[in-house]
C-alpha distance (Angstrom), angle and dihedral (degrees) to the residues before:
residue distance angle dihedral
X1 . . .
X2 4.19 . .
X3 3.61 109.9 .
X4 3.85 121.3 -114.9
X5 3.53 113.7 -79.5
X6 4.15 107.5 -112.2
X7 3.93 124.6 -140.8
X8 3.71 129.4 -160.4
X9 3.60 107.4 -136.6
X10 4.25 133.0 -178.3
X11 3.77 104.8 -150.0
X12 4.08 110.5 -166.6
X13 3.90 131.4 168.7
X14 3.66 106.3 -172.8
X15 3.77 90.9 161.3
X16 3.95 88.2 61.5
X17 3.40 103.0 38.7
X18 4.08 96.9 -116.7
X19 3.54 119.2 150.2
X20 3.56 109.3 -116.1
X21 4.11 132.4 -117.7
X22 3.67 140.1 -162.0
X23 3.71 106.0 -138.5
X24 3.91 129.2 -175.9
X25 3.90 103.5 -141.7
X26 3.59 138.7 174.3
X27 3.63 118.9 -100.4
X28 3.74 98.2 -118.6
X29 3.76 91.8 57.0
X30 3.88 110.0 127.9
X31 3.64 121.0 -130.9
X32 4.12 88.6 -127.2
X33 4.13 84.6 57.1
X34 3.65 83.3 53.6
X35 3.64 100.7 53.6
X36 3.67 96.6 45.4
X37 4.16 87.6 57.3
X38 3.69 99.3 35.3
X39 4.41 92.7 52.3
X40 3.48 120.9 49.2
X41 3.36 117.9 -128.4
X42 3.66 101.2 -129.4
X43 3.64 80.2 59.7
X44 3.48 91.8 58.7
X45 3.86 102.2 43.6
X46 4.04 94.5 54.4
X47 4.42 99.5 40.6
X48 3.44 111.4 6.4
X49 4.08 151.3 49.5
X50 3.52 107.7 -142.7
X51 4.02 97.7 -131.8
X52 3.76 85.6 64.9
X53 3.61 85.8 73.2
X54 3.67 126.4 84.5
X55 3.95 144.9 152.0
X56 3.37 137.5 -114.5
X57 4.01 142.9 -163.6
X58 3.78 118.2 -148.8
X59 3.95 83.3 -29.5
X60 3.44 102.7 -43.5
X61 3.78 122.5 118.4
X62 4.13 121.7 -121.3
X63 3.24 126.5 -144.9
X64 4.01 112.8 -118.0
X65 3.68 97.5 -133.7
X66 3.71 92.3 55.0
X67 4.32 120.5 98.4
X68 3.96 113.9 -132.5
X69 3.47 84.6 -107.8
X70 3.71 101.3 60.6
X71 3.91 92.7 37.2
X72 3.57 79.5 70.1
X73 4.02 86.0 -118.6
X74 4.04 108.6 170.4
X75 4.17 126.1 -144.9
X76 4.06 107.1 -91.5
X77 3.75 98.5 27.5
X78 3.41 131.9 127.9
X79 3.87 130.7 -120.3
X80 3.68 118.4 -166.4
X81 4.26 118.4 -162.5
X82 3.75 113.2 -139.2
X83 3.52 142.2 -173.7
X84 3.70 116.6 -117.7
X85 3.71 106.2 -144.0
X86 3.78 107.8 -156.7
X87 4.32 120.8 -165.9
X88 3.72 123.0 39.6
X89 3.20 104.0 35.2
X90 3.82 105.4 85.3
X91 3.58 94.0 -100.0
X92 3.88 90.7 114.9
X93 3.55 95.4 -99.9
X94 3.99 118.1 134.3
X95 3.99 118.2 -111.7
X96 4.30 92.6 -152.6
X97 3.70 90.9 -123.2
X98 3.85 94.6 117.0
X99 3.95 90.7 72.9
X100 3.76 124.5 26.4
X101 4.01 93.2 -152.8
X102 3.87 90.4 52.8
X103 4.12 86.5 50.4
X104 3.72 92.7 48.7
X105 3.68 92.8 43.5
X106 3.41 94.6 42.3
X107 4.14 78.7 68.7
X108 3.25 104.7 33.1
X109 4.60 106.6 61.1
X110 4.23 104.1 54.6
X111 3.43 108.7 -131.6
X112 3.88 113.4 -117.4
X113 3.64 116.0 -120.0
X114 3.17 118.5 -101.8
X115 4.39 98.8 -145.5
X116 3.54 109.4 133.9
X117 4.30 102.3 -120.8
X118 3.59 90.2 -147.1
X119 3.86 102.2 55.5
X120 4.00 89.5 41.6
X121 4.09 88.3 55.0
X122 3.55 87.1 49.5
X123 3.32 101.7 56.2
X124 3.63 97.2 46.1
X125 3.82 86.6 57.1
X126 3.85 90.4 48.6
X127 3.39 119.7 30.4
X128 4.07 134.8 62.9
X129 3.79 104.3 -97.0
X130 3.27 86.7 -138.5
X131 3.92 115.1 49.5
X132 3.70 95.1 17.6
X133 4.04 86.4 -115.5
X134 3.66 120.2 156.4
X135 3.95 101.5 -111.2
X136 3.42 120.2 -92.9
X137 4.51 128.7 166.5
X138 2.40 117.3 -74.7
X139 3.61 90.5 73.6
X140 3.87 138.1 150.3
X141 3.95 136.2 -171.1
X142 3.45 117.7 -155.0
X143 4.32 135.3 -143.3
X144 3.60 84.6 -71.2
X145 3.47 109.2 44.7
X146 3.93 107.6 -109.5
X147 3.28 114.7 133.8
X148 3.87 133.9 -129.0
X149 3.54 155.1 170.3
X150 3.44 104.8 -109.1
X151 4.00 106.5 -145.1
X152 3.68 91.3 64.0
X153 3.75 95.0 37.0
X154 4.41 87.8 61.8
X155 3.45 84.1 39.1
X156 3.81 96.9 64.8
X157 3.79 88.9 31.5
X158 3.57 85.1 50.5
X159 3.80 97.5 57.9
X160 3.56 92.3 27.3
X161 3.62 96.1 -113.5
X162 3.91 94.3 138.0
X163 3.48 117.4 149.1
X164 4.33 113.6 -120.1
X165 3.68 88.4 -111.0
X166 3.77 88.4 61.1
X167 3.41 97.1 44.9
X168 4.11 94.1 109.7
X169 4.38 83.3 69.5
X170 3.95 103.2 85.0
X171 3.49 102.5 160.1
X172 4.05 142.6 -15.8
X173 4.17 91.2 -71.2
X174 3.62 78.0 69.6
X175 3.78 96.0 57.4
X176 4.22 119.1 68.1
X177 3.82 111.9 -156.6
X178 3.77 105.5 -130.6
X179 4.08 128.2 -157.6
X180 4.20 109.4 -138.4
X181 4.12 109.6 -166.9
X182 3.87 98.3 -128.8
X183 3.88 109.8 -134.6
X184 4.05 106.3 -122.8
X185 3.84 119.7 -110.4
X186 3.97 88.2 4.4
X187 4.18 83.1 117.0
X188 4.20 88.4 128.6
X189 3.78 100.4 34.8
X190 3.47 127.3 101.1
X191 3.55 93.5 -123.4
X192 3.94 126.2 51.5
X193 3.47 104.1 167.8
X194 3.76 143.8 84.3
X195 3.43 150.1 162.2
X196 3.95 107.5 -79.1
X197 4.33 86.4 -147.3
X198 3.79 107.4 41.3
X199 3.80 102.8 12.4
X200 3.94 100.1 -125.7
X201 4.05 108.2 159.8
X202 4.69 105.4 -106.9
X203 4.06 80.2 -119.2
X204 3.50 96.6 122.3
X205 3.96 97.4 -113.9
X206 3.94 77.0 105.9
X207 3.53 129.4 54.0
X208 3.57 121.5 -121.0
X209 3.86 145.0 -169.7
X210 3.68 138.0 -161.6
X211 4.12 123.0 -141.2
X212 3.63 101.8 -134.9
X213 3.75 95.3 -155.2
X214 4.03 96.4 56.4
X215 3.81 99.6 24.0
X216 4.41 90.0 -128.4
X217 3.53 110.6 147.3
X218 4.34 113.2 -142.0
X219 3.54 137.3 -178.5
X220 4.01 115.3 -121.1
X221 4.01 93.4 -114.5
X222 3.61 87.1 65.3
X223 3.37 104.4 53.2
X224 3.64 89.8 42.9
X225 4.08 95.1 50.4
X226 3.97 86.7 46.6
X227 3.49 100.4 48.7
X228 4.00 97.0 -164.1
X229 4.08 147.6 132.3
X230 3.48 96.8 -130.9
X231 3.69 135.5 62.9
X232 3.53 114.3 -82.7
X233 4.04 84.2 -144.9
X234 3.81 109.5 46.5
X235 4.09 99.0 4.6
X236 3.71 94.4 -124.7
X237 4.06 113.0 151.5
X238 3.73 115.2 -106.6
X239 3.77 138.3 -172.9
X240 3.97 128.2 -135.5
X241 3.77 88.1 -107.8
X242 3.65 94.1 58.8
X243 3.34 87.2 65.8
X244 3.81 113.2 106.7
X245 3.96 126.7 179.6
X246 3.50 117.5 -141.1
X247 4.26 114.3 -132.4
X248 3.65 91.4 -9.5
X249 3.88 127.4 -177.9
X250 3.94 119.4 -96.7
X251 3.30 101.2 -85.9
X252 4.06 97.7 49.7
X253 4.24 88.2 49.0
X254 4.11 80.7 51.1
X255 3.71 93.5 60.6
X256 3.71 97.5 30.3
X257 4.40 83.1 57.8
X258 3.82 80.5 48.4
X259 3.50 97.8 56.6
X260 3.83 91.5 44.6
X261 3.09 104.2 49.3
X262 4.26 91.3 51.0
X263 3.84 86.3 48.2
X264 3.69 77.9 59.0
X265 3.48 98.6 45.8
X266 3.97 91.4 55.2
X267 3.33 98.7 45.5
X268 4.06 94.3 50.1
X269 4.12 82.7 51.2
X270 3.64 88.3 54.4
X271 4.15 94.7 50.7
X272 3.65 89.6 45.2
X273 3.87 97.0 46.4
X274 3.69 94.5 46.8
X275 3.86 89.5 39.0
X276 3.77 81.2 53.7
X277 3.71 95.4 49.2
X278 3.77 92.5 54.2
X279 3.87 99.9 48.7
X280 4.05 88.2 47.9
X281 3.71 85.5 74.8
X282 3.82 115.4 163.6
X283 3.33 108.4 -16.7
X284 3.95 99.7 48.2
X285 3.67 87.8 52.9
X286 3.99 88.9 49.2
X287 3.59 86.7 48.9
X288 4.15 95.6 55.8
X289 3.46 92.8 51.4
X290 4.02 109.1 43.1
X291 4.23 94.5 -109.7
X292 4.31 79.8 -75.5
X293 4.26 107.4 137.0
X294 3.62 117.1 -149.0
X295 3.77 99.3 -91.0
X296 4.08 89.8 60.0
X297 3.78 97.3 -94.7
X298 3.81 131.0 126.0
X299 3.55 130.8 -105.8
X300 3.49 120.1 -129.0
X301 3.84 99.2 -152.0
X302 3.98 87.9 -108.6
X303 4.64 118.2 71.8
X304 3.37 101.2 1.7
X305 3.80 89.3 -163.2
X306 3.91 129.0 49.4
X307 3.92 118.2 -179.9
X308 4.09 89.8 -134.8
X309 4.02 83.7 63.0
X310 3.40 89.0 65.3
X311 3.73 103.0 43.6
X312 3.53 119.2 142.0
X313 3.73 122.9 -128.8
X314 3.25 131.0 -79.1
X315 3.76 89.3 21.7
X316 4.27 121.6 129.7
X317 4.16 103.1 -125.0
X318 4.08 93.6 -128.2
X319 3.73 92.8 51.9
X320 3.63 96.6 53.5
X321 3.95 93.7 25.3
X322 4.40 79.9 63.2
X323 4.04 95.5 49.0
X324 4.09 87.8 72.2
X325 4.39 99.8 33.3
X326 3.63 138.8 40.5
X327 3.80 133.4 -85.5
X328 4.02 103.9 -86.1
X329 3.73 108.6 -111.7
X330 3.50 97.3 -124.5
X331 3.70 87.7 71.4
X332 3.25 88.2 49.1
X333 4.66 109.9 103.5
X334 3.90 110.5 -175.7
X335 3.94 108.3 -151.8
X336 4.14 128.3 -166.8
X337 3.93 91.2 -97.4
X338 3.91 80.0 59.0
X339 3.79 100.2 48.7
X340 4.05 100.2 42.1
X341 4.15 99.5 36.5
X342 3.80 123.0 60.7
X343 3.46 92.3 -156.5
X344 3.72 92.9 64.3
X345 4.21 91.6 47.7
X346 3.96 85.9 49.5
């Protein structure tokens, strides 16, 4: 089977303010998939309605319906996202100014957004959260549970082109290779991964977690049906807090940014103790133990080790004393052999 064909694409949104990306995405992408990645949704909810959106080629409008591919959308262009302004401008739209209720009511009911839950689920399930990509190993989750493709993810770590709400990934200890179960023959659905145990389709109708030691992703029904310690995959002990669930609600991101950020905490203490440890030097260590060596006797503040402290019994002090310094110089005779051939001074 050919591989999908991949475009390089420049998204930008200078009329909303969004900071722009350049995303390599597969050709049968649909613009409406690329909307729902490209704006956040709490962007949406508060200003806009999300069919007021739309995107356009060299100034030409696409349809949303329509793949990159069959929008006739070449690799290295640029799509720009607009906001369609309807009333007022001739277009045939009504301004509200015949009736003053309808222009204050206009204003005063929100709109409902018209996103379709089910295809926004979906695509956090199977798409990169960062390049919009469908997901394909290899693949990596990080603290929080979004999932990625990991090539571009290092990529935009690597050129520090992170988005803000990505900010808490600072380098490849922050990313967990995970292991998805493909689902056989599933090459054209939307979905192409389950849960290796029970089977459930990685759509998000189920929940699912990832063990952080192993990488294996599992849905919830397994782990509770198998009640066990180990990986139900590859065996390998695990703890509670390895534990990580994938797109969670609110509340589980909450405590999984709780638990990362004292994992933090811990290891920081470590660095600074150990860093601490090593810049005490001498006279910390001096300090712990009372200026008392090993062998019971004091240190006077200057060596704090002598080789004739650690002489082993039985042994005369000179002998030993002379394996770690020089012969004394008094001892030392100089004869004529000495003074008139090099070899004997050497």
């Amino acid at each position: 089977m050919e591989s999908q064909k991949k475009l390089r694409v420049f998204v930008r949104s200078p009329d909303l303010g969004l900071p722009s990306r350049a995303l390599t995405l597969a050709s049968d992408l649909t613009l409406r998939r690329l909307k729902l990645s490209f704006v956040p949704q709490s962007f949406l909810s508060q200003t806009l309605n999300f069919d007021s959106l739309y995107f356009s080629l060299n100034g030409k409008p696409l349809v949303d319906s329509s793949s990159l591919a069959d929008a006739g959308i070449p690799g290295s262009s640029t799509l720009t996202l607009r906001l369609r302004l309807r009333g007022g401008g001739g277009d045939g739209g009504a301004t509200g100014a015949e009736s003053r209720d309808c222009y204050l009511n206009m204003y005063a009911t929100k709109k409902p957004d018209k996103v379709d839950p089910n295809e926004t689920r979906l695509s956090k399930w199977t798409a990169c959260a960062l390049s919009a990509e469908p997901l394909a190993p290899p693949c990596v989750i990080d603290r929080l549970g979004n999932l990625f493709n990991k090539e571009p993810l290092v990529e935009a770590l690597l050129y520090k082109k992170l988005p803000k709400e990505f900010g808490h990934i600072r380098g490849l200890k922050d990313m967990i290779p995970i292991h998805l179960s493909p689902i056989l023959g599933a090459a054209d659905s939307e979905t192409k991964f389950q849960c290796p145990i029970t089977g459930q389709e990685f759509n998000g109708k189920y929940k699912f977690l990832v063990i952080s030691g192993c990488g294996h992703v599992l849905s919830v029904k397994a782990l509770k049906e198998v009640k066990s310690s180990a990986c139900l995959v590859c065996h390998k002990e695990f703890l509670e807090a390895d534990k990580i669930v994938i797109n969670g609600s609110a509340k589980e991101v909450a405590v999984l940014r709780e638990r990362m950020e004292e994992e933090r905490g811990r290891l920081k203490g470590r660095k600074e103790k150990k860093l601490g440890a090593y810049l005490s030097g001498t006279k910390h260590a001096n300090d712990e133990k009372g200026g008392v060596l090993e062998n019971g006797k004091k240190d006077g503040g200057g060596k704090r080790f002598k080789a004739v402290d650690m002489m082993p019994a039985h042994a005369t002090k000179e002998v030993y004393a002379s394996i770690f310094t020089s012969s004394k110089k008094s001892d030392f005779k100089e004869t004529y052999s000495c003074r008139s051939l090099p070899l004997g001074r050497n």
